[in-house]
C-alpha positions in Angstrom: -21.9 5.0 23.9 -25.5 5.3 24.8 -28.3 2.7 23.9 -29.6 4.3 20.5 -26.6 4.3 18.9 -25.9 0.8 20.2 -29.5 0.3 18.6 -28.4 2.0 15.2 -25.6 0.3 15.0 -27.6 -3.1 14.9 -30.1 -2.3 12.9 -28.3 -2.9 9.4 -27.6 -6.6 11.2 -31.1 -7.4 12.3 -32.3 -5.7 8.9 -29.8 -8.4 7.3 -31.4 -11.6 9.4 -35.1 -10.6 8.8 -34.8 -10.9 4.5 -37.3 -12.7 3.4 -37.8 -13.7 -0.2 -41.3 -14.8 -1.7 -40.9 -18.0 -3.6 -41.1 -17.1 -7.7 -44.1 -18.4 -9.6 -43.0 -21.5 -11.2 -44.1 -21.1 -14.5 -42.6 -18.0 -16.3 -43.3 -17.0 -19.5 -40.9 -14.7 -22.0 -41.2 -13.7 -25.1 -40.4 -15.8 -28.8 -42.6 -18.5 -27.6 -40.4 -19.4 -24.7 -41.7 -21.4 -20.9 -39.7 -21.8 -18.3 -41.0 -24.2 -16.1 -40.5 -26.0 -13.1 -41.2 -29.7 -14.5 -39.6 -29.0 -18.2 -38.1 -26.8 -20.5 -39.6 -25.8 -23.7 -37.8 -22.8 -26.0 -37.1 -22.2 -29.7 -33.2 -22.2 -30.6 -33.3 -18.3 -30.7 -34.7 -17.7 -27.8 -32.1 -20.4 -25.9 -29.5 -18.7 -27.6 -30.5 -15.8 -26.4 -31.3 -16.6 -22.5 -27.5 -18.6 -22.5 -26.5 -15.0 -23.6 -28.1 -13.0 -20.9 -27.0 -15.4 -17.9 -23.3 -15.4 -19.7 -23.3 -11.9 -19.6 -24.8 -11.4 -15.8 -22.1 -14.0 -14.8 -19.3 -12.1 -16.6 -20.9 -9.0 -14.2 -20.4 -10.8 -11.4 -17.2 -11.8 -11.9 -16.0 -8.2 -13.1 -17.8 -6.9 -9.6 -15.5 -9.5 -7.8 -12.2 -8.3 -9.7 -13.3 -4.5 -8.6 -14.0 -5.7 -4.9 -10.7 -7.4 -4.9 -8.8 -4.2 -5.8 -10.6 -2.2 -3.5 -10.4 -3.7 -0.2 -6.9 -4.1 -0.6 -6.5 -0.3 -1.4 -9.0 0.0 1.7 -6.5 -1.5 3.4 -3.7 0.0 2.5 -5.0 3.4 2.6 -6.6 2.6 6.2 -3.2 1.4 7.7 -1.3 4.6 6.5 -4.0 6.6 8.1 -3.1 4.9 11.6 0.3 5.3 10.7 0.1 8.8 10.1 -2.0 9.5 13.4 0.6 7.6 15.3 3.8 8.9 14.1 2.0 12.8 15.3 0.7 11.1 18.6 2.8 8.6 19.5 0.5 7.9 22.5 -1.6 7.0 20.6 -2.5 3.6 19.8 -4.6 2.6 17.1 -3.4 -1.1 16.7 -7.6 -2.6 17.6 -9.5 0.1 16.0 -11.5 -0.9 12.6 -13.0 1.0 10.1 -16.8 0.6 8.8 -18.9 3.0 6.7 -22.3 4.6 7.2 -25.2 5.0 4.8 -24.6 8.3 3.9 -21.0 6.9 2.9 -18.9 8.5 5.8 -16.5 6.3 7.4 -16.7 5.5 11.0 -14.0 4.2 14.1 -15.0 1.6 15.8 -12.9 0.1 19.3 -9.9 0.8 20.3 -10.8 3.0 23.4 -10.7 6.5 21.8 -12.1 9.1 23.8 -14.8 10.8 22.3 -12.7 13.9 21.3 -10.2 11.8 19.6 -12.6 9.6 18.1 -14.3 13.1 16.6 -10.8 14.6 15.4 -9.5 11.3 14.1 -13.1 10.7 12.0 -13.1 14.3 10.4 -9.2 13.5 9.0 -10.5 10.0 7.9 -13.4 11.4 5.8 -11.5 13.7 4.2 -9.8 10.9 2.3 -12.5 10.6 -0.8 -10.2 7.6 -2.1 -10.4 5.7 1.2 -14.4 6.4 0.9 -15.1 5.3 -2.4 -12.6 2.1 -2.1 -14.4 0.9 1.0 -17.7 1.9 -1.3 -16.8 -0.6 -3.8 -15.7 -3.4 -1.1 -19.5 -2.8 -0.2 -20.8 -3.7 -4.0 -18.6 -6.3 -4.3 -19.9 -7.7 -0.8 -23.3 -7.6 -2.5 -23.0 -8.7 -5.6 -21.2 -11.9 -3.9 -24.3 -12.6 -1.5 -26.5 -12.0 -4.9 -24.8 -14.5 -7.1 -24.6 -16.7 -4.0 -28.3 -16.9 -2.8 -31.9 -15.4 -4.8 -32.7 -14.9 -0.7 -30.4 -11.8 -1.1 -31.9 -10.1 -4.3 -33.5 -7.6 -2.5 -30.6 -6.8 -0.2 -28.8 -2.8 -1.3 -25.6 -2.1 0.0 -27.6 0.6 2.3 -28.2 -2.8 4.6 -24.5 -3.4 4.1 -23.3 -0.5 6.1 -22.6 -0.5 9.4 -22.3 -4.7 9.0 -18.6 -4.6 7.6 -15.6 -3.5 9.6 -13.0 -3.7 7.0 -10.3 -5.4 9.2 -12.6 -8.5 11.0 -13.5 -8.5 7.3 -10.3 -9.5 6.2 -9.1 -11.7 8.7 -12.3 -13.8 8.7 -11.8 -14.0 5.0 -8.1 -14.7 5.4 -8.7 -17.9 7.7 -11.0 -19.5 5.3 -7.8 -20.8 3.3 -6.7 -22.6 6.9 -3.0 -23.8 6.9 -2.6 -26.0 4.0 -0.8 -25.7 1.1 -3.1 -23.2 -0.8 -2.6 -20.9 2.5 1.2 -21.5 1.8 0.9 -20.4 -1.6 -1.0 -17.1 -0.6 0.7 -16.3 2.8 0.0 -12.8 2.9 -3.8 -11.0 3.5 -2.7 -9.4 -0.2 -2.1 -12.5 -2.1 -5.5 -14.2 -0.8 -7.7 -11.3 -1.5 -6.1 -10.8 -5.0 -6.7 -14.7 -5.6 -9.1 -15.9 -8.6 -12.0 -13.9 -8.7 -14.4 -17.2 -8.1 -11.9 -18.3 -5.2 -12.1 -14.7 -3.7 -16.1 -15.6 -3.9 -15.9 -18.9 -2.6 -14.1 -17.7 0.2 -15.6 -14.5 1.2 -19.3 -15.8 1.2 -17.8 -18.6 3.8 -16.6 -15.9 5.8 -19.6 -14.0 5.4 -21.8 -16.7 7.0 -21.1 -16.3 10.9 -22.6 -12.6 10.5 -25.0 -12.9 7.9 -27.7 -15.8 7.6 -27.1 -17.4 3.9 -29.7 -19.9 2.6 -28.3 -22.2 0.7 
C-alpha cells in the first residue's frame, strides 16, 4: 500500500482529534421573554413548557437513532459474515477469517487486512458493493455512531458522518463494544455479540461511547 493511501486513510482519524468547539455565549436569549443564563434561569411557564418539549423530543431522537444503529450493525454483521462465507465456500483457499469491513465517503465499502492480494482485494470489493443492503446498514451504524458522540459531548456537534468513514471497521467495532460489559453477570446475561448490541438503547449508548474512546478523543 503506498504512503498516500496510508495518509487517506488517516485523515478521517486526525480530522476526528483536531475538533475543536468555541465555547457558546453564556447568555442566550429566545423568544416569549425567555434568558437562559449561565448564573440563573428566568422563563414564563409557556415558554418552559415549551423548551422541556423540544429537549424531550431531541432526546426521544436520539434514542430512536440508537434503536436504528442497533438493528443495523447487527444486519451489518450478519450480512458481512455471509459474504465471507460465500467467498470461501467458492475459494476454499481462501481465508477471510482477519479481514474487516469499513466504508468510504462516497459510501462504498472497503477490505481492510487479511493479506489479500491486490487482485483479490479488487474482485472481492466489486462483489461487496454490489450488496446495497450491506451499504446502507453499515450507513446507518455510521449515524447512529454520530448521533451517540452528539448526545455524548457538545465537542462533537460539528462532527458529519463524512469524518466517520474510514474510522469504523465494523468487526474491531464490535468487539471493542462487546468487552465493555467484561465478565460479570450482565456479560452472562448477554453472552452473545447479538444480545449486547440489541441491549437497551441507553445501555447500547453507554457502552459504545466507552468503546469509542481509545480511537476517538471524547471530552467529557
Amino acid at each position: 500500500m503506498s504512503g498516500n493511501t496510508r495518509h487517506q486513510e488517516r485523515a478521517p482519524i486526525e480530522k476526528l482529534r483536531s475538533v475543536q468547539i468555541e465555547p457558546e455565549d453564556p447568555d442566550i436569549q429566545y423568544e416569549k421573554e425567555m434568558t437562559i443564563s449561565k448564573h440563573t434561569v428566568e422563563m414564563d411557564p409557556e415558554a418552559y413548557a415549551e423548551l422541556t418539549k423540544v429537549l424531550s423530543e431531541d432526546f426521544a431522537n436520539h434514542v430512536k437513532d440508537f434503536e436504528q444503529a442497533q438493528s443495523a450493525l447487527v444486519t451489518s454483521l450478519d450480512l458481512f459474515e455471509q459474504f465471507k462465507a460465500e467467498q470461501q465456500a467458492f475459494n476454499p483457499h481462501l481465508n477471510l477469517n482477519s479481514v474487516d469491513l469499513t466504508q468510504n465517503e462516497d459510501g462504498t465499502l472497503k477490505l481492510i487486512g487479511g493479506g489479500l492480494s491486490g487482485g483479490q482485494r479488487r474482485e472481492l470489493e466489486e462483489v461487496l458493493n454490489s450488496n446495497d443492503e450491506l451499504k446502507a446498514s453499515f450507513s446507518q451504524v455510521h449515524e447512529g455512531i454520530l448521533s451517540a458522540l452528539q448526545l455524548h459531548s457538545s465537542d462533537f456537534d460539528t462532527l458529519t458522518v463524512e469524518d466517520l468513514h474510514g474510522t469504523l471497521k465494523l468487526n474491531e467495532l464490535t468487539e471493542k463494544y462487546s468487552r465493555q460489559f467484561g465478565s460479570g453477570g450482565l456479560a452472562q446475561n448477554m453472552p452473545t455479540h447479538r444480545d449486547k448490541i440489541m441491549a437497551d438503547p441507553l445501555l447500547f449508548f453507554g457502552m459504545m461511547v466507552d468503546a469509542l474512546k481509545p480511537r476517538v478523543s471524547i471530552k467529557v
